[in-house]
Each structure stands twice: as C-alpha cells, then as structure tokens.
N, C-alpha and C positions, 0 to 999 in steps of 0.2 A: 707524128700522126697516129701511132700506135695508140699510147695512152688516151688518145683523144676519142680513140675508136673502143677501146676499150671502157670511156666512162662512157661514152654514149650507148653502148650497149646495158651499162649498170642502171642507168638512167631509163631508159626502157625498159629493164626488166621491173624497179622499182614503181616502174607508172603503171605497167600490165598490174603487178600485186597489189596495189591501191585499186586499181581499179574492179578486180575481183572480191575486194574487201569491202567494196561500196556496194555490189550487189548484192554478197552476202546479206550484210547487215543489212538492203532494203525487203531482200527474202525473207530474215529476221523479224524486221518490224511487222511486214504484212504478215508472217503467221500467227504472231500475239495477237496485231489489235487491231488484223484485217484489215487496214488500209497502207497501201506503200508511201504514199503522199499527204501533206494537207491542203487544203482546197486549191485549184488549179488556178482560181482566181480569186483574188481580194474584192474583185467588182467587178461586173458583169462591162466587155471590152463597151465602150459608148459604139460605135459601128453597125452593134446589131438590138441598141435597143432602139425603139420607136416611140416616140411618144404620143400618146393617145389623142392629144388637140391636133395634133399634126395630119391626122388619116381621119378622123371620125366628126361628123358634123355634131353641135352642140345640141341641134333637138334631138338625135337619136339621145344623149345622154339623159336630158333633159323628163325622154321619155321610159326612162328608166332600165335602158341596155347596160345588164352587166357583162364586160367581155374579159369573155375565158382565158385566149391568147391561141397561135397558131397553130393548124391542121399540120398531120409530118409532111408532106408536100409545100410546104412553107406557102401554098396558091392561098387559104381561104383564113379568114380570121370568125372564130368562134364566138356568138355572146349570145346572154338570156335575157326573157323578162318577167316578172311574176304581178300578176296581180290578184288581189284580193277584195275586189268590188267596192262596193259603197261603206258597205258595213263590215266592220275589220272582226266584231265580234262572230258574226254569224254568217260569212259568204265562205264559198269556197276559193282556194287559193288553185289558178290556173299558170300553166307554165309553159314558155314558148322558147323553142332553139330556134339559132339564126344563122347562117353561111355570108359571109361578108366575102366578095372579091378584094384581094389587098392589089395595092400599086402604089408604089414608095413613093412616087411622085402627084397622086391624086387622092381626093376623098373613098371611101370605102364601100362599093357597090354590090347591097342585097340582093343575090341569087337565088337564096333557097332559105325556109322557112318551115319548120314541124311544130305540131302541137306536142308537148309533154304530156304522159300518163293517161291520156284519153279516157274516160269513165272512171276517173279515181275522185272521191270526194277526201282532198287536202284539207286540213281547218290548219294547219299552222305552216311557218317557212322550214323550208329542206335544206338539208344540206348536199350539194349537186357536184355527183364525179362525172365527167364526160371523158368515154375514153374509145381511142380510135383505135382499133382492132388493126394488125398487120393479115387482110384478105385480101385477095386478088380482086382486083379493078373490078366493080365499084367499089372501095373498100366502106368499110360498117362503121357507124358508132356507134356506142352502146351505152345508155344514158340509166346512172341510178341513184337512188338517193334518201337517205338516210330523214327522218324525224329530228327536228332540232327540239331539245326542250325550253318552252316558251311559258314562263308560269303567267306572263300578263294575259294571254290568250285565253277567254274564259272557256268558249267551243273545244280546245285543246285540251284542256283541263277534264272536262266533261267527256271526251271521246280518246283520249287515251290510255293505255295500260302499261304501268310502270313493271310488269313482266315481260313485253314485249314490244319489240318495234315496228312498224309497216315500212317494208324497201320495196320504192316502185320502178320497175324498169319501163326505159324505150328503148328500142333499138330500132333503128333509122339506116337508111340507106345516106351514103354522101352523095351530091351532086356531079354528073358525070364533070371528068377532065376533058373533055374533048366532045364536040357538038355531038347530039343524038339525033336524028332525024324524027326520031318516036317521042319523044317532051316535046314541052311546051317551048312557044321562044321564051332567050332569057331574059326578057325585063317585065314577063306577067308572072315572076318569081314561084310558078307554079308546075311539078312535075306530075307529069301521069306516067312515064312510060313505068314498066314493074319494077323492071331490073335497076332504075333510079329512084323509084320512088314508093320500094315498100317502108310499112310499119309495123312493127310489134310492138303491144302492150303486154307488162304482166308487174306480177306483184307476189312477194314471200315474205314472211315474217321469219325474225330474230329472236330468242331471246335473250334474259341474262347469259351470259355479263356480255351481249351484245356485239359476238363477233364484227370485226370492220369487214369493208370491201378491199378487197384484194385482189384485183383481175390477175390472171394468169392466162398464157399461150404454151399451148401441147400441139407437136406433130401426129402425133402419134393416138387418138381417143377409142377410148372402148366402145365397142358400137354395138347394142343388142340387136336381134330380129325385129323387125315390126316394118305394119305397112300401112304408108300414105295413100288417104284417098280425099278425094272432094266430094264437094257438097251433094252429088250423086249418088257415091258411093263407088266411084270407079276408082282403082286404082294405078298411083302416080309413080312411086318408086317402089322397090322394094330394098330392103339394107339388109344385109347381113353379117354378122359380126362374129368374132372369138366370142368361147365363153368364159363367165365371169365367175368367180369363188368366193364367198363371202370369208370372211376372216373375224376374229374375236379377239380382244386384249380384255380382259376382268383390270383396269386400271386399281380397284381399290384391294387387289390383293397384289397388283404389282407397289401399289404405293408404301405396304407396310413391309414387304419384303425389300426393298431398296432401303427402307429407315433404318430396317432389323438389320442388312449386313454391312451396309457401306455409310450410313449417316455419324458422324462423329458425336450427334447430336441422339445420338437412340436412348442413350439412358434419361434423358431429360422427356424426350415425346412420351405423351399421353393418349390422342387421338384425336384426329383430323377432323375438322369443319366441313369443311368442301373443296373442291379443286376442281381446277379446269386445265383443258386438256389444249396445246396448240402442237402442230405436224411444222415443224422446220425444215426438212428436208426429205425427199424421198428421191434414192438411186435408184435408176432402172437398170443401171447394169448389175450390182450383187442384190436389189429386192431389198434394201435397208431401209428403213423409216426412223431416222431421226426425232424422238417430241421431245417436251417443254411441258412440262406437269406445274404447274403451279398450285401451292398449297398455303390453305389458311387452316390451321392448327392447335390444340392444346398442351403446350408444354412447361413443363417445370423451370421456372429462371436457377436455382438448383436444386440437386436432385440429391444430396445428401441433407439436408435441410429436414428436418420434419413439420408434417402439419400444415405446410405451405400449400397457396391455391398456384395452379398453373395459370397463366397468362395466355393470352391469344399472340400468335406470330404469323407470320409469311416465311415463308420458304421454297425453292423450288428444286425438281430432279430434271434429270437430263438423261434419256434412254435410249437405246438402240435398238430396234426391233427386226430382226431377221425374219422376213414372212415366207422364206424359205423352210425353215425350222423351227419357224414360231418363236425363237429362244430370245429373249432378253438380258441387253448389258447396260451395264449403268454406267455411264459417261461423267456423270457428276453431278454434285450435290451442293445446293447451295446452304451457306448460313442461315442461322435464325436472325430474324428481325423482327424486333416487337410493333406489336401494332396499338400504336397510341392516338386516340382523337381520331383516329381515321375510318371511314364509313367502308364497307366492302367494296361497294362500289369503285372507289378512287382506289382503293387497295390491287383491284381486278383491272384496272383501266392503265396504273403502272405497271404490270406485268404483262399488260398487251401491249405496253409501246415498248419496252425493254427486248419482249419478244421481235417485234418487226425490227430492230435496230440491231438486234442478232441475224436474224436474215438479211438484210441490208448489206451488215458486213463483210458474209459469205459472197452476196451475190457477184455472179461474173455481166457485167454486162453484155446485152444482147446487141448483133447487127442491127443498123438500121433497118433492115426488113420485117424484122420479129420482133422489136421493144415494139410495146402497149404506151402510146401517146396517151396522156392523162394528165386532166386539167379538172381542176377544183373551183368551187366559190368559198374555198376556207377563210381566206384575207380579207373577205366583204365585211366593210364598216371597222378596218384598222389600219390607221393610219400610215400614209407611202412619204417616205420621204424622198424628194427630190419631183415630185409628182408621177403620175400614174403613166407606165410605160409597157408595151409587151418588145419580150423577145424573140427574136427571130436569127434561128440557126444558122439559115442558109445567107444572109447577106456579108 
C-alpha cells in the first residue's frame, strides 16, 4: 500500500503543477492578446433564439417594422419604422420607436409607441443606435443616429456637408414594468403619466474624420453650479458640484517630440499631415490618460538615398499622460505603412476601428446592472442565414 500511496500522492502533485501551468499560460495569453478564450460559442445555443414569424404578425412586417431585439429585462421586444412620404426625393424621412410585450407562447403585443427626433427635417436614412441606460426604474432609452451616405438621394446631396455630420438624439422614457394608476390603460398604447412618459429631443454635429457613438456609464459625474427653473422662472433644483481645471496637451509638439526620441523611424520623418487624437483609457485612481495619436505623415522610403521625394504614410503613437504632473510617456510606436490608393478618409475610419478593437480588448465586462444595452439597425438589408431570429438571454 505504501507505494501505491506514494504514486498517488506524485500523481497529485503532477496534476496540482499542470494545473498551475494552465493558468499561467491562460494569464499569458490574455496579457498579449487580451482574450483568455475563443468564442464561447460556435452558434448562438437554438434555446434562446426566437424566430421572428413565430411572435410577430406578418402585417406588422409587412408594414415595414424593423426590430432591434430585447430590452435588458428580457419583458419588451424593440422595433422601428421610417417613412419617407410619397416623394422619396423631396419628403422628409420620419421615424417611430416601438415597445412590443414578448410572450413565448403568443403573438407580440404594442404597449408603447414614440416619435423619433420630433422637429428635425431628415432628407436621407440613418443609421439607429438604440441604447438602454442602466437607471433606476423607469429606466431610459437613449435613441441616436448617425447620417448614412446616400448618393441616389438628390435632397441629400443638396443639403449635406461632407465636413460634417448631423446626430439626432431622443431620449425616451421606457414603459412602466408594473401598473401605474397615473397612464393611460394599456391597449390605447398611449402614456401621459411624466415619470413614464417623458421626451427629449436634441441634435449636435460631428465632424471629420467623424468620431462614432460610444455610450459610456460613470458613477461618479462632474456636476457644475447652475439652476433649474420653469416656464415662470421659479426655481426647481439647485446642484452643486466640485470644481473643474481645465488642462492642456499641445499634441503637435508632443507628436514631434515622441518621433524625435523614441520612433525608430525619426530619421526617415519629414513632417506630418494631420493626426487625430482618440482617449483609450482614463484611471481615476493615479489620474492617467492613456491616447492613441494616429498620424498621416511625410516620410523618406530611405533616408540615405539622395534627391528622393518622401512618400505619404500612417502611423500611430501610444501615450501616457499624467494630469497630475502634466508629464508625458510614450508607450509605443507604431510602424510605418504606406499609403497607396487610399483616400484619407478610409485611412481615418481604419484607425478608428483598430482603436475600438484596442478598447474592446482591455474592456472588463460590466455587471448586468451597469452594461449599456445596445442595439443597432447595422444588418438592415444583409442577408440572415437561417432566417431572421432575435436573441434572448434570459430563456
């Protein structure tokens, strides 16, 4: 029995050290290339998809609902609809949210109903984030949405500016979870009480190279002084807040001073184009600010060559900004890459999804309390295989 007791113990301790060398290594992998895992599924489990003929009558489709997919309460099913009048050249394009009751076992029943963008004149189709805000009961959605470029659209053509873009928001209250005695009842799909049934309209412009939409959730917001009043002039709240520091970074003498000590590539630069600036990260506990400089530049293909013309490239730096000390580290530097055939534009639009796919990687996943529910109309008019289905988490 000895030896027996003796290999079972070697046997264990060989399993304990495989098994320490498996986390290693999954520590390993997720530090290089931020992911421990590859996708947790090959295909989404059948269980929790649904398919859309199954819950949705065919004249709503008919009547041109596109549907988003589930509220985080997995209770209401999301869809829109846009129309654009008689005359496709010259009407304005209107746009309506919709609150569907889901029931796995029935057709899908309209509770709640908003108009989109209210006094905005649209001439072309948008592209539509709708995203559900982690607030306390009633919680919020927050509807915004970007300008598609449309060259058949002639009214588009005529009323747009390839310097900028118009993002029009709503923000909508959701439909109470539980009866109100102050709404309406629910099958005249219509809310009055406040607290269920505010709106906000607005609208800001973009421009080159056309930052995306990126919601984000903070516990913690800067709040200035200022006071709300009504239509009277009486006053409703008053806020008070910390105050605020403004701060400064001269990017283009940080850009040539990162090339001048740390770029491998300094003796070849000549002098930069343009650059754009993206924030990847910001600590609140040491005050660091992580960016992402992306640059299009003049540089020499070589640099002992004579007589030679320098060439256009891409490049990007990677900085650390102490807003304690103001002092900046350079984190790294990217290579040169020539820019051939390529329009700035498509040059600027890969360095913003490169960027998000660098934050992506970092990101920690949020609790279900605090992730930002967000659903798109990106997929509209490309082809589903297996037919048109939404997901639902909770079944």
């Amino acid at each position: 029995m000895a030896p027996s007791s003796k290999s079972e113990k070697d046997g264990n301790k060989q399993t304990l050290r495989k098994h320490k060398e498996h986390v290693v290594k999954l520590l390993n992998r997720g530090k290089l290339s931020g992911q421990y895992s590859q996708r947790l599924f090959r295909k989404l489990p059948p269980r929790v998809c649904v398919p859309l003929k199954n819950i949705v009558s065919e004249e709503f489709l008919r009547a041109g609902h596109i549907f988003l997919g589930f509220t985080k309460c997995g209770r209401y099913v999301l869809s829109y609809t846009s129309d654009c009048g008689e005359d496709d050249d010259f009407s304005f394009y209107t746009y309506h949210l919709y609150w569907w009751e889901f029931n796995l076992h029935s057709r899908l029943k309209q509770v709640h109903h908003v108009r989109l963008f209210t006094g905005e004149d649209i001439y072309s189709d948008l592209y539509l984030t709708v995203c559900e805000w982690p607030t306390t009961t009633p919680r919020s959605s927050s509807l915004a949405s970007n300008t598609r470029s449309s060259s058949s659209v002639l009214m588009n053509l005529m009323m747009s500016d390839e310097n900028n873009r118009d993002i029009y928001i709503t923000i909508a209250s959701m439909p109470p979870l539980r009866p109100c005695s102050q709404c309406c009842p629910p099958n005249t799909s219509t809310i009055q009480c406040l607290e269920h049934g505010y709106m906000l309209n607005s609208r800001y412009q973009v421009v080159y190279p056309f930052p995306t939409f990126q919601p984000g959730y903070e516990d913690d917001k800067v709040q200035l002084p200022f006071t709300v009043t009504d239509l009277k002039g009486r006053n409703l709240q008053l806020v008070t807040g910390v105050c605020v520091e403004q701060l400064t970074l001269d990017f283009e003498y940080l850009i040539n001073e990162v090339i001048r000590s740390d770029a491998r590539w300094a003796a070849q630069f000549c002098s930069f184009n343009d650059y754009d600036v993206v924030i990847l990260e910001v600590c609140p506990e040491t005050n660091t600010v992580v960016i992402n400089i992306g640059l299009l530049l003049l540089a020499f293909s070589n640099p002992e060559e004579e007589h030679c013309r320098p060439n256009t490239y891409h490049s990007s730096l990677q900085v650390s900004w102490d807003l304690n000390t103001g002092v900046c580290h350079t984190v790294g530097v990217g290579d040169l890459t020539e820019v051939k055939g390529q329009t700035s534009g498509s040059v600027w639009s890969s360095y913003r999804k490169s960027c998000v796919n660098t934050v992506m990687k970092w990101l920690v996943p949020e609790s279900s309390s605090r992730y930002i529910n967000r659903m798109t109309n990106e997929l509209v008019g490309c082809s589903l295989r297996g037919g048109p289905f939404l997901m639902h988490t909770k079944l």
